[in-house]
Every structure is written in structure tokens, then in C-alpha cells.
C-alpha positions, 0 to 999 in steps of 0.5 A: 500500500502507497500512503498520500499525505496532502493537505485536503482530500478532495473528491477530485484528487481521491477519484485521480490517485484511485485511479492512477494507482488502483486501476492503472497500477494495481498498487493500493493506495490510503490518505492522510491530511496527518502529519504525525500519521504520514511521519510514522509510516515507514512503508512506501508513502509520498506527499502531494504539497506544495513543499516537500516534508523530508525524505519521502516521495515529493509531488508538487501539487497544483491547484486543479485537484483542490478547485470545483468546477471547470476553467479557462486554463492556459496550458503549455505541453513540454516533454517528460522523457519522450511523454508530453506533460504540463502543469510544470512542478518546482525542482523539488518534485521527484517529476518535472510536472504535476502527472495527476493534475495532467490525468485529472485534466484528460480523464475528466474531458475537463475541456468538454466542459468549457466553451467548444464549438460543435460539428452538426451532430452537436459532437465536440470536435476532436481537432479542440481536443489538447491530445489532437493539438499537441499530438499525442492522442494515439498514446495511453498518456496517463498510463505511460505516466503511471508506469514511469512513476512506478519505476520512479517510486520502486527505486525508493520503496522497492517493497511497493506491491502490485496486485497481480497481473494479467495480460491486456485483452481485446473486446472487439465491438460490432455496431449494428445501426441496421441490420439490414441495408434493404430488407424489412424496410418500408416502401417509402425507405427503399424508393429513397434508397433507390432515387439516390443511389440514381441521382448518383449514378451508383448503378452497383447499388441499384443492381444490388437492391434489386436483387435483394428485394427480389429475393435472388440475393441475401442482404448484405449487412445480413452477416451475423452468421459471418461473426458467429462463424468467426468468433466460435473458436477464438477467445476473443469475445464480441459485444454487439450492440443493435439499434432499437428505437423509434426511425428518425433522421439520425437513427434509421434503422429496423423498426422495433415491431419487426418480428424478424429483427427480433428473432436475430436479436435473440439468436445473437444474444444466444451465442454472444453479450448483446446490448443497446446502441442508444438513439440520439433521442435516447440521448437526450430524453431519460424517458426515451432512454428508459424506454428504449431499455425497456423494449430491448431488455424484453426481446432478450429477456434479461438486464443489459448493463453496457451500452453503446451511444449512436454516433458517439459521445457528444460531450461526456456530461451531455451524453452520460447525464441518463444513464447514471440511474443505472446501477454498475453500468458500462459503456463503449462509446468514449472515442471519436468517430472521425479519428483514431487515438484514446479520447481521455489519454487512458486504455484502462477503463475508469469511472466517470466524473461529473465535473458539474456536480463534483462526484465520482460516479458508478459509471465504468467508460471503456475506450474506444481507440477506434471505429470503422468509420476512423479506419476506413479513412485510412488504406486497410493495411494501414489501418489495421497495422495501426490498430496493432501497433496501438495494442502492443504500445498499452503499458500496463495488463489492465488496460482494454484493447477496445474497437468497433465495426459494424454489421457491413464490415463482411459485406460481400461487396467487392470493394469491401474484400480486403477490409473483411479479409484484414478483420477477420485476419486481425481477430484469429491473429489477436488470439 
């Protein structure tokens, strides 16, 4: 156990040490505001002051852990042995900047909570995000930081315990907005599929909806029994998240009184975890959220405790503010849908914080360190190199290897045969 002493505890700095030692480290972690207590310690212990109280373990603190609320904050990222890092510290700290201000400030997404502007899907936009601007998005920072800190403090106290570890592993997400491109649609939907794919001369698209509807070919996004086919003999295990909700703009998928899409629901949650892509309704109304978690828990017959946010996070307490009735929920949304990288600095999951009411909460964020949308905008060798590169890069075995496809990614499109071929790759060789 690692004892803190500081001269307030606050739910800011309980909720960061917690994490950055527990989650990411595995090492236990106590407080003290006692100096009599922290002096008669002789195991591991550090001090987070703004001065140093003898021979321990010094860091000098910042003034962000012990503030309430969010502010303009003027930050310069300089380098820590090939890391970025700011909130620089005095010459008495044992690190040249304050590392649990600098994760506070990433894992909270404290910058969401300040004056941002929005892309039409009202997302904050991640070319605002510091980890963007300063180029390091793609590295689990906070992690990276936890275990040069680790090599730090086991020089001093070489007794330091770690819980015992494991190896880093994989839980590939598969995003299921429709589960059909023509099939089960209405009238009205199809015919407008049709005049745009004409308006754009997209005649493999008029073709291949022809057929389909015909009933000569199967649905192209019908490829559920692909994933089963996969999944069935590797340990790397799927989540697949389906759309359930009323057809709006944003949201168009199968109807939610379609009897056929209830019975693949069912069948694919008999073979594997399935739970709800949250609608952007849903998103905004609790009672539309809890609706639609209603209606989906029925089809399958049991709880469903993680989730998943179409279209992504918008902003942390715009998006998580309804699902924080729900008891030890999880969700897999935290990532940006237009890039690839970790969106709060960390692979490992953590609880989230609500900045605006300063409270740790029950809610665990997974990160997403990509979407199929975020790789396709690179060449599929690439992409999928990149992907590979990012999880051997996690420092620490309690990080999670997270990313999503959707339901199209087995198309059986032509242009779409290598991106099948890499996926498919990527998994048995994961495992």
C-alpha cells in the first residue's frame, strides 16, 4: 500500500490517485491530511504539497485537484522523457510536472466542459481536443505516466506491491445501426434508397437492391452468421450492440415491431453479450432512454448493463447525464468517430466524473481507440497495422484493447474484400 499525505482530500484528487494507482497500477493506495500519521509510516508513502516534508516521495501539487468546477486554463505541453506533460512542478518534485493534475485534466474531458464549438451532430470536435493539438492522442498518456512513476517510486520503496497481473485483452465491438441495408424496410425507405443511389449514378447499388428485394440475393449487412462463424473458436469475445428505437433522421434503422429483427436479436444474444446502441433521442430524453431499455431488455429477456451511444459521445456530461440511474453500468462509446487515438489519454477503463456536480460516479467508460468509420479513412493495411501497433504500445495488463465495426464490415461487396479479409485476419491473429 502507497500512503498520500496532502493537505485536503478532495473528491477530485481521491477519484485521480484511485485511479492512477488502483486501476492503472494495481498498487493500493490510503490518505492522510496527518502529519504525525504520514511521519510514522515507514512503508512506501509520498506527499502531494506544495513543499516537500523530508525524505519521502515529493509531488508538487497544483491547484486543479483542490478547485470545483471547470476553467479557462492556459496550458503549455513540454516533454517528460519522450511523454508530453504540463502543469510544470518546482525542482523539488521527484517529476518535472504535476502527472495527476495532467490525468485529472484528460480523464475528466475537463475541456468538454468549457466553451467548444460543435460539428452538426452537436459532437465536440476532436481537432479542440489538447491530445489532437499537441499530438499525442494515439498514446495511453496517463498510463505511460503511471508506469514511469512506478519505476520512479520502486527505486525508493522497492517493497511497493502490485496486485497481480494479467495480460491486456481485446473486446472487439460490432455496431449494428441496421441490420439490414434493404430488407424489412418500408416502401417509402427503399424508393429513397433507390432515387439516390440514381441521382448518383451508383448503378452497383441499384443492381444490388434489386436483387435483394427480389429475393435472388441475401442482404448484405445480413452477416451475423459471418461473426458467429468467426468468433466460435477464438477467445476473443464480441459485444454487439443493435439499434432499437423509434426511425428518425439520425437513427434509421429496423423498426422495433419487426418480428424478424427480433428473432436475430435473440439468436445473437444466444451465442454472444448483446446490448443497446442508444438513439440520439435516447440521448437526450431519460424517458426515451428508459424506454428504449425497456423494449430491448424484453426481446432478450434479461438486464443489459453496457451500452453503446449512436454516433458517439457528444460531450461526456451531455451524453452520460441518463444513464447514471443505472446501477454498475458500462459503456463503449468514449472515442471519436472521425479519428483514431484514446479520447481521455487512458486504455484502462475508469469511472466517470461529473465535473458539474463534483462526484465520482458508478459509471465504468471503456475506450474506444477506434471505429470503422476512423479506419476506413485510412488504406486497410494501414489501418489495421495501426490498430496493432496501438495494442502492443498499452503499458500496463489492465488496460482494454477496445474497437468497433459494424454489421457491413463482411459485406460481400467487392470493394469491401480486403477490409473483411484484414478483420477477420486481425481477430484469429489477436488470439
Amino acid at each position: 500500500m502507497l500512503l498520500v499525505y496532502t493537505h485536503k482530500i478532495t473528491p477530485r484528487l481521491r477519484y485521480t490517485f484511485k485511479h492512477f494507482f488502483e486501476s492503472v497500477l494495481g498498487i493500493k493506495v490510503d490518505f492522510t491530511t496527518k502529519l504525525e500519521v504520514f511521519i510514522a509510516q515507514n512503508g512506501p508513502k509520498m506527499s502531494y504539497a506544495n513543499a516537500p516534508l523530508g525524505n519521502e516521495f515529493f509531488v508538487n501539487s497544483n491547484a486543479l485537484l483542490f478547485e470545483q468546477g471547470a476553467r479557462d486554463i492556459e496550458i503549455t505541453v513540454s516533454q517528460w522523457e519522450g511523454l508530453p506533460a504540463f502543469f510544470g512542478c518546482s525542482k523539488d518534485s521527484m517529476l518535472p510536472f504535476d502527472v495527476f493534475a495532467a490525468t485529472f485534466f484528460l480523464i475528466s474531458r475537463y475541456e468538454e466542459y468549457l466553451t467548444h464549438v460543435k460539428d452538426d451532430s452537436d459532437r465536440f470536435m476532436s481537432d479542440q481536443c489538447l491530445a489532437v493539438q499537441n499530438n499525442f492522442l494515439e498514446l495511453p498518456v496517463i498510463d505511460l505516466w503511471a508506469k514511469k512513476t512506478l519505476d520512479l517510486l520502486l527505486q525508493k520503496f522497492p517493497e511497493l506491491e502490485q496486485s497481480e497481473q494479467s495480460t491486456v485483452h481485446c473486446i472487439p465491438l460490432v455496431e449494428v445501426a441496421s441490420a439490414y441495408k434493404y430488407k424489412h424496410k418500408s416502401f417509402l425507405r427503399n424508393t429513397a434508397q433507390f432515387l439516390i443511389s440514381l441521382s448518383n449514378f451508383e448503378i452497383w447499388s441499384i443492381v444490388e437492391q434489386t436483387m435483394v428485394l427480389m429475393g435472388l440475393w441475401k442482404d448484405p449487412w445480413n452477416n451475423f452468421n459471418a461473426f458467429f462463424s468467426l468468433f466460435k473458436n477464438t477467445r476473443v469475445k464480441p459485444r454487439f450492440f443493435f439499434l432499437f428505437s423509434k426511425i428518425t433522421f439520425y437513427d434509421q434503422g429496423i423498426s422495433i415491431f419487426n418480428d424478424t429483427f427480433h428473432s436475430l436479436i435473440k439468436s445473437v444474444a444466444d451465442y454472444h453479450k448483446v446490448s443497446l446502441l442508444v438513439s440520439t433521442e435516447a440521448r437526450q430524453k431519460v424517458k426515451v432512454f428508459k424506454s428504449e431499455l425497456e423494449r430491448f431488455e424484453s426481446i432478450i429477456h434479461r438486464n443489459t448493463k453496457f451500452l453503446r451511444f449512436n454516433r458517439g459521445v457528444t460531450t461526456v456530461f451531455d451524453t452520460y447525464r441518463n444513464v447514471l440511474g443505472m446501477e454498475q453500468a458500462e459503456d463503449f462509446s468514449l472515442g471519436y468517430h472521425d479519428r483514431i487515438g484514446y479520447r481521455a489519454s487512458t486504455a484502462v477503463p475508469f469511472r466517470f466524473y461529473d465535473l458539474g456536480n463534483e462526484i465520482e460516479t458508478a459509471l465504468v467508460l471503456y475506450a474506444v481507440v477506434a471505429t470503422e468509420e476512423a479506419l476506413r479513412t485510412l488504406d486497410v493495411n494501414t489501418a489495421f497495422k495501426k490498430l496493432e501497433d496501438l495494442k502492443k504500445q498499452i503499458p500496463t495488463s489492465t488496460g482494454v484493447h477496445v474497437f468497433s465495426v459494424t454489421n457491413a464490415i463482411f459485406s460481400p461487396h467487392n470493394k469491401n474484400t480486403l477490409w473483411k479479409e484484414a478483420y477477420t485476419n486481425y481477430i484469429i491473429n489477436y488470439d
